[in-house]
C-alpha positions in Angstrom: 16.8 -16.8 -4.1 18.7 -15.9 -7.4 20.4 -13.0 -7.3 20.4 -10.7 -10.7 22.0 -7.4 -12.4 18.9 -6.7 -14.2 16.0 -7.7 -15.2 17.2 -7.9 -18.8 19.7 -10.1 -17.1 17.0 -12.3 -15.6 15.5 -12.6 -19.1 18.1 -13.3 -20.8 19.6 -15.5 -18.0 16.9 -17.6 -18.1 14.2 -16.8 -20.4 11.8 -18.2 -18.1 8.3 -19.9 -19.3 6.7 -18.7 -16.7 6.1 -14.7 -15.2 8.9 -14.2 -12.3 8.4 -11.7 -9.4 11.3 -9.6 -9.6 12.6 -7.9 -6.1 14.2 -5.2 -4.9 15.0 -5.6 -1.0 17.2 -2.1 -1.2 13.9 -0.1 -2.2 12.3 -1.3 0.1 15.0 -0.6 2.6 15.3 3.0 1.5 11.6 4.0 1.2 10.7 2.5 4.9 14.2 4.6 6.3 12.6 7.6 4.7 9.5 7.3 6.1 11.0 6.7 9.6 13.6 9.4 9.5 11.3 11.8 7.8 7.7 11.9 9.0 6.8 13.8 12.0 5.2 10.7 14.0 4.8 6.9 14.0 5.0 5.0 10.7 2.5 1.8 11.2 3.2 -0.7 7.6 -0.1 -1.6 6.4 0.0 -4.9 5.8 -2.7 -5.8 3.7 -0.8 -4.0 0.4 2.1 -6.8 0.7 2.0 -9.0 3.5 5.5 -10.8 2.2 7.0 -12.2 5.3 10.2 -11.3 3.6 9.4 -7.7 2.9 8.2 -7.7 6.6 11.6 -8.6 7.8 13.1 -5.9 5.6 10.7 -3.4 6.8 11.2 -4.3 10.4 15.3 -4.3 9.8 14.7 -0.4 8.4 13.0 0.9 11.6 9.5 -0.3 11.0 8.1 -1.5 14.2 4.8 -1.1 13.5 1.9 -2.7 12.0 -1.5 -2.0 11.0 -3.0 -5.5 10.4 -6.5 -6.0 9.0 -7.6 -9.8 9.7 -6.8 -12.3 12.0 -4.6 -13.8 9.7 -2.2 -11.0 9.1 -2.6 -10.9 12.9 -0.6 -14.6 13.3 1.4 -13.6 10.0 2.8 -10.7 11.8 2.8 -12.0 14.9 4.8 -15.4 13.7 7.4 -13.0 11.6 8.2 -10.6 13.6 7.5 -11.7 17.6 8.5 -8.3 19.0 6.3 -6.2 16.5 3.4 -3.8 18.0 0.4 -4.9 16.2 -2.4 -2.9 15.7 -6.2 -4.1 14.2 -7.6 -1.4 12.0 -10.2 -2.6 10.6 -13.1 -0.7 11.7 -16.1 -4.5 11.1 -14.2 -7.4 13.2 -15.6 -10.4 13.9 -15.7 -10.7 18.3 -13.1 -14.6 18.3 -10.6 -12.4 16.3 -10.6 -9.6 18.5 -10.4 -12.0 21.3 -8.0 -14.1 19.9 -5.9 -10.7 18.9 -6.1 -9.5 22.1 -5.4 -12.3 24.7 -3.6 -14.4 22.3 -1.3 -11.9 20.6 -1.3 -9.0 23.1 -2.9 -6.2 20.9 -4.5 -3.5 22.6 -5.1 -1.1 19.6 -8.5 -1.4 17.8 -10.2 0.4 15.2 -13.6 1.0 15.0 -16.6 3.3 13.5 -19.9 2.5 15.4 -21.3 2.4 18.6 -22.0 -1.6 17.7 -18.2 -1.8 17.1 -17.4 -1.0 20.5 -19.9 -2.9 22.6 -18.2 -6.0 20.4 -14.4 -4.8 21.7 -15.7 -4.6 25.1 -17.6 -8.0 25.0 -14.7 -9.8 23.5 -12.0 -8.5 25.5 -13.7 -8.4 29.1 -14.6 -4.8 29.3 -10.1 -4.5 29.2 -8.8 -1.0 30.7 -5.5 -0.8 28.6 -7.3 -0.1 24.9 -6.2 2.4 22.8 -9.4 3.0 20.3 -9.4 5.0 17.3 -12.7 6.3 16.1 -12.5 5.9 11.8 -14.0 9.3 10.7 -15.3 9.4 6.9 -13.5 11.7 5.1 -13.8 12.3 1.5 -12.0 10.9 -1.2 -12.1 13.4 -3.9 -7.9 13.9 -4.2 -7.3 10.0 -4.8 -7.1 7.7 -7.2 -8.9 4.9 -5.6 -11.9 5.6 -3.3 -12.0 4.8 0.2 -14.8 7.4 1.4 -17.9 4.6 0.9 -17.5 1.6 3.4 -16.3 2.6 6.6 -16.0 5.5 8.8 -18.4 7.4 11.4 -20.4 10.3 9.7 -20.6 13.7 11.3 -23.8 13.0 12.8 -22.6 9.9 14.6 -19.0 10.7 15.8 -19.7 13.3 18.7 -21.6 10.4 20.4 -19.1 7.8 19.5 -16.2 9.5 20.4 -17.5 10.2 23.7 -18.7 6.5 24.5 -15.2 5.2 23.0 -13.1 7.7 25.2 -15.0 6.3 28.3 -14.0 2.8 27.5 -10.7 3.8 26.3 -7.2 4.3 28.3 -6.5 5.9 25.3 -8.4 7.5 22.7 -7.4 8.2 19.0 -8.8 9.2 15.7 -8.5 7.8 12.6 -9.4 8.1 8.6 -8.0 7.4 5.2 -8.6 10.0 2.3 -8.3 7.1 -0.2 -5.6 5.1 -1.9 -3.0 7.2 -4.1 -3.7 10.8 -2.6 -2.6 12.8 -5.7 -2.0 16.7 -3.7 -1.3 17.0 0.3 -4.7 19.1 0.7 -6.7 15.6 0.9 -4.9 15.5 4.1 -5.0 18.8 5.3 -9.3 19.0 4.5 -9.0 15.3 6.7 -7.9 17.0 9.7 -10.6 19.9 9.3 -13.1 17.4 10.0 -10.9 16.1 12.5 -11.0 19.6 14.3 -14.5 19.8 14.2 -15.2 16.6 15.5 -13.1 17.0 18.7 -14.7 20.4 19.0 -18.4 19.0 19.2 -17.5 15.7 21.5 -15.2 17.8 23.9 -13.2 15.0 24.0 -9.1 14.4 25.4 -7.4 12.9 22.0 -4.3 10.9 22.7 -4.1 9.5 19.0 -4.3 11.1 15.6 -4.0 9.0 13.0 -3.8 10.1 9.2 -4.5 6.3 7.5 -3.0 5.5 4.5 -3.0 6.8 1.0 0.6 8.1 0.2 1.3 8.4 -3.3 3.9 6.3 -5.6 4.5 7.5 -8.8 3.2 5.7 -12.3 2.9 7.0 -15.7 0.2 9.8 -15.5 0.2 10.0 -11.7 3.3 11.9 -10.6 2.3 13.1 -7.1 4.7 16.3 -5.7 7.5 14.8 -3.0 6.4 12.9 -0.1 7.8 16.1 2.0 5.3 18.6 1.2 2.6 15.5 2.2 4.6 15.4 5.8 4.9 19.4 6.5 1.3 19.9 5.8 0.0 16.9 7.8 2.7 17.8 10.5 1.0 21.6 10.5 -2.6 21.1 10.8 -1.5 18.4 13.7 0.0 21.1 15.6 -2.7 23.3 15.2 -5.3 21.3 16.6 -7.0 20.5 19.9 -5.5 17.3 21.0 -3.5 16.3 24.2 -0.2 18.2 24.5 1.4 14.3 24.7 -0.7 13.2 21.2 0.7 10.9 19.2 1.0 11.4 15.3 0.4 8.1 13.3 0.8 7.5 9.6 -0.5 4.0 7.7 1.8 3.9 4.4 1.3 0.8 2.1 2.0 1.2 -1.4 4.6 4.0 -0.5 6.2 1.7 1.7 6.2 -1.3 -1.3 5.3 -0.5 -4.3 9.1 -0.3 -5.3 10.2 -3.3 -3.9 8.7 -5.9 -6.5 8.5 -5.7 -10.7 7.5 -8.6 -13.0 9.1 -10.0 -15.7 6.4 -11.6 -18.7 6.6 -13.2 -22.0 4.7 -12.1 -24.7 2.9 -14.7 -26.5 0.8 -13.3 -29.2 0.6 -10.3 -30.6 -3.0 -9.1 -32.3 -2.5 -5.6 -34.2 -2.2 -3.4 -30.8 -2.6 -6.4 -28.3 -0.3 -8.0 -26.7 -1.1 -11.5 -25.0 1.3 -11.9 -21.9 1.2 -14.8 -19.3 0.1 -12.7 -16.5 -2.9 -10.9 -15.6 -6.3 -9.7 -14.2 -6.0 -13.2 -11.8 -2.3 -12.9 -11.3 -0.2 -9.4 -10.6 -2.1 -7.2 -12.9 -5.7 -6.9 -10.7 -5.6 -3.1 -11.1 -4.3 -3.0 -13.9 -7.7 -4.7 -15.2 -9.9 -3.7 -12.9 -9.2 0.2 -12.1 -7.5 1.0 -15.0 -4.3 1.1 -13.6 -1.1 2.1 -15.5 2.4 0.5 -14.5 5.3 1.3 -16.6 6.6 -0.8 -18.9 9.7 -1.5 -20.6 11.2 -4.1 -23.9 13.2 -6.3 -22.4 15.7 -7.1 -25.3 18.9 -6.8 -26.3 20.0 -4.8 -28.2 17.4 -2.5 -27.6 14.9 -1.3 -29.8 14.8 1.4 -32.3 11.2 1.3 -33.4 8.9 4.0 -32.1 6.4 3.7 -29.4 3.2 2.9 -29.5 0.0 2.3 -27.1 -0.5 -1.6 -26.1 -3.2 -3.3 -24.5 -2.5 -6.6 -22.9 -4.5 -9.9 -22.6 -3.8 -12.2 -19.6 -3.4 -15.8 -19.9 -7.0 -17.3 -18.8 -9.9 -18.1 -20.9 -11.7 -14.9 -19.6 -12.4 -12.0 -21.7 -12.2 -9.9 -18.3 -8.5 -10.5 -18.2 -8.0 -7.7 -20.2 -5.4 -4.3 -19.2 -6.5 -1.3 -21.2 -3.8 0.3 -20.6 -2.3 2.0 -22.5 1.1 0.4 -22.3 3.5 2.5 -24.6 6.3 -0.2 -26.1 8.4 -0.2 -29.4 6.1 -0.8 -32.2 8.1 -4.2 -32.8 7.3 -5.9 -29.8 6.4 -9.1 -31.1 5.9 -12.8 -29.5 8.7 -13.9 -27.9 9.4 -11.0 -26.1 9.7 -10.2 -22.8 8.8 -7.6 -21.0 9.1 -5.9 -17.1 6.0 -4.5 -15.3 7.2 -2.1 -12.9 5.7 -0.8 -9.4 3.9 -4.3 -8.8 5.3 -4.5 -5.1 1.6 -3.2 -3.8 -0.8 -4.7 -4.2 0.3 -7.1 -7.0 1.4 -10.3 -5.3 -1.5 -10.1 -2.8 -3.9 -9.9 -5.5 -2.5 -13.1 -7.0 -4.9 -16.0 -7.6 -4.5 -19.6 -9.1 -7.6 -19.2 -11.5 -8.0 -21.3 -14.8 -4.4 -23.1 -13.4 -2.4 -20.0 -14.1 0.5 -18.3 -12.3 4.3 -18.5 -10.9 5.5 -17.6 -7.3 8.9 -17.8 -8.7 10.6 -14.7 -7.3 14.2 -13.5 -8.2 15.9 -10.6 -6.8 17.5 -7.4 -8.5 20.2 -5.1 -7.9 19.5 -2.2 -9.7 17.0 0.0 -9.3 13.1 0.0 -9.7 11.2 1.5 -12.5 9.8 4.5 -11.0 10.9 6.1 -7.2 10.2 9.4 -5.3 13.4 8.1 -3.1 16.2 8.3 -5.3 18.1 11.8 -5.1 19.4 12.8 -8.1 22.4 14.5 -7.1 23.5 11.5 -4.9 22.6 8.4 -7.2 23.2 7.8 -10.8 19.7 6.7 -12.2 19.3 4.6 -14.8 17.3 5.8 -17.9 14.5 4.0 -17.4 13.9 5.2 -14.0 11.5 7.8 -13.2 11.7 10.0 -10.4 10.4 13.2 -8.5 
């Protein structure tokens, strides 16, 4: 892999045809370090938000030696990369040969699951096994995210009490689990989590070995500047201590897009402009999913040299396919003289963006160079200790 200052430098390196996955290995690094040395429990990678067998490795070489896989194949993924890993399937809907091929195969013993159906299939499909840990997914609401997660899965009040006690019958140890959605903008989602928490142990009388808070952590993007992971960790840490739960419980945490979404930009040419639209090579089928589909904004920056003067101004981009639906709102705010020709960086695309990507209408680059300096955006970089450049945000 190429090795680069910048990703001007990339771009004027090479001014490549095609979009390039920029990468940052030392974000990556650094956020995962932070989340081991600095949250009050077990920090389990969710795989399914970049499931780069590099960005494993790098994960696994910061301290992360756990991983919450969601389908067979990030099961052998995992399980191939990192041999010594502790895998665990969270996926509440399995189908009964991958739980069986999970555990007798690859040696997992922690499921997830939110029905009574979901458990009879465990049982079944691992021989009615006595070393399970099983962690009951609770619904929880979604109201402080960005991206729902409150719809699909998770047992409702009514149903957990008589989950929760069939599941810690079964179990050798029992845990409870939810996600309060994906880019949880204030701690509180996490502290009204564990109320429901409370209340469910309360009514099922139940010995919990396992709490686990999901996913959800916050990186920052233009317009979505959560507070500091730390007031996320102290308030989940607090209402953990203050409930009813084994005096040997375990805390778990799920991070995905805090744990990559600095680790990975992308570097596009511009190839028309139309008044305020800006055709790029990349798109709705390629790294730029949410940014179509949710509305997403990434930050953006004019790749040239010497920079621009002109003033900014709101962009929307068109992808490269035939498909009106490959369209980014935005707004993108780049010098008003962006023109064809141009290239420019996408930042924060390490979750989510590469395992998005799609081949549609013959479209799209796995070319990847690496970057040394620093990512668009962080809530990891201290001020006082780091000289940021000035297109980086932070908090």
């Amino acid at each position: 892999m190429h090795k680069h200052h910048s990703a001007l430098g990339l771009a004027a390196a090479l001014r490549p045809v095609q979009p390039v996955t920029l990468v940052r290995p030392h974000a990556a690094r650094r956020a995962a370090r932070f989340f081991v040395e600095k949250f009050p429990g077990r920090t389990l990678y969710a795989v399914k938000a970049n499931p780069s067998p590099d960005l494993l490795r790098i994960l696994w070489d910061a301290g992360v030696t756990h991983y919450d896989v969601a389908s067979i194949a990030e099961v052998r993924l995992v399980a191939a990369t990192l041999p010594q890993a502790t895998l665990c399937f969270m996926h509440p809907v399995k189908a009964e040969e991958a739980i069986a091929e999970a555990y007798f195969t690859h040696g997992i013993r922690t499921f997830s699951l939110d029905s009574l159906d979901e458990l009879e299939k465990i049982m079944r499909a691992t021989n009615d096994a006595t070393d399970l840990t099983l962690c009951v997914r609770l619904r929880v609401s979604s109201e402080h995210s960005k991206l729902s997660l409150a719809a699909k899965f998770g047992a409702a009040p009514d149903e957990a009490k008589a989950l929760l006690f069939a599941a810690r019958q079964a179990a050798d140890a029992l845990g409870i689990c939810f996600h309060v959605g994906s880019q949880a903008m204030t701690p509180e989602a996490y502290a009204e989590a564990m109320e429901r928490v409370r209340a469910a142990i309360v009514e099922a009388a139940v010995t919990v070995d396992v709490i686990d808070v999901g996913g959800g952590f916050p990186s920052v993007y233009p317009g979505m500047e959560p507070p500091p992971l730390e007031r996320y960790f102290e308030t989940i840490h607090r209402a953990f201590e203050s409930l009813p739960v084994s005096y040997s419980a375990e805390l778990w945490a799920e991070p995905g897009r805090a744990l990559c979404a600095e680790y990975s930009s992308l570097v596009v040419r511009v190839e028309k402009r139309r008044g305020d639209e800006l055709y790029i090579n990349d798109g709705a089928y390629g790294a730029l999913f949410d940014a179509a589909h949710v509305g997403w904004r990434f930050p953006v920056t004019l790749l040239r040299e010497p920079d621009s003067e002109a003033r900014p101004m709101p962009f929307s981009f068109y992808g490269p396919t035939c498909d009106d639906l490959d369209h980014m709102v935005g707004p993108f705010m780049l010098p008003a003289d962006t023109r064809a020709g141009d290239y420019l960086e996408i930042g924060m695309l390490g979750a989510y963006g590469a395992a998005m990507r799609t081949g549609f209408n013959g479209f799209g680059s796995d070319e990847t160079h690496e970057a040394e300096d620093e990512p668009m955006a962080s809530l990891y970089l201290d001020d006082a200790a780091v000289e940021v450049p000035s297109n980086v945000v932070t908090l």
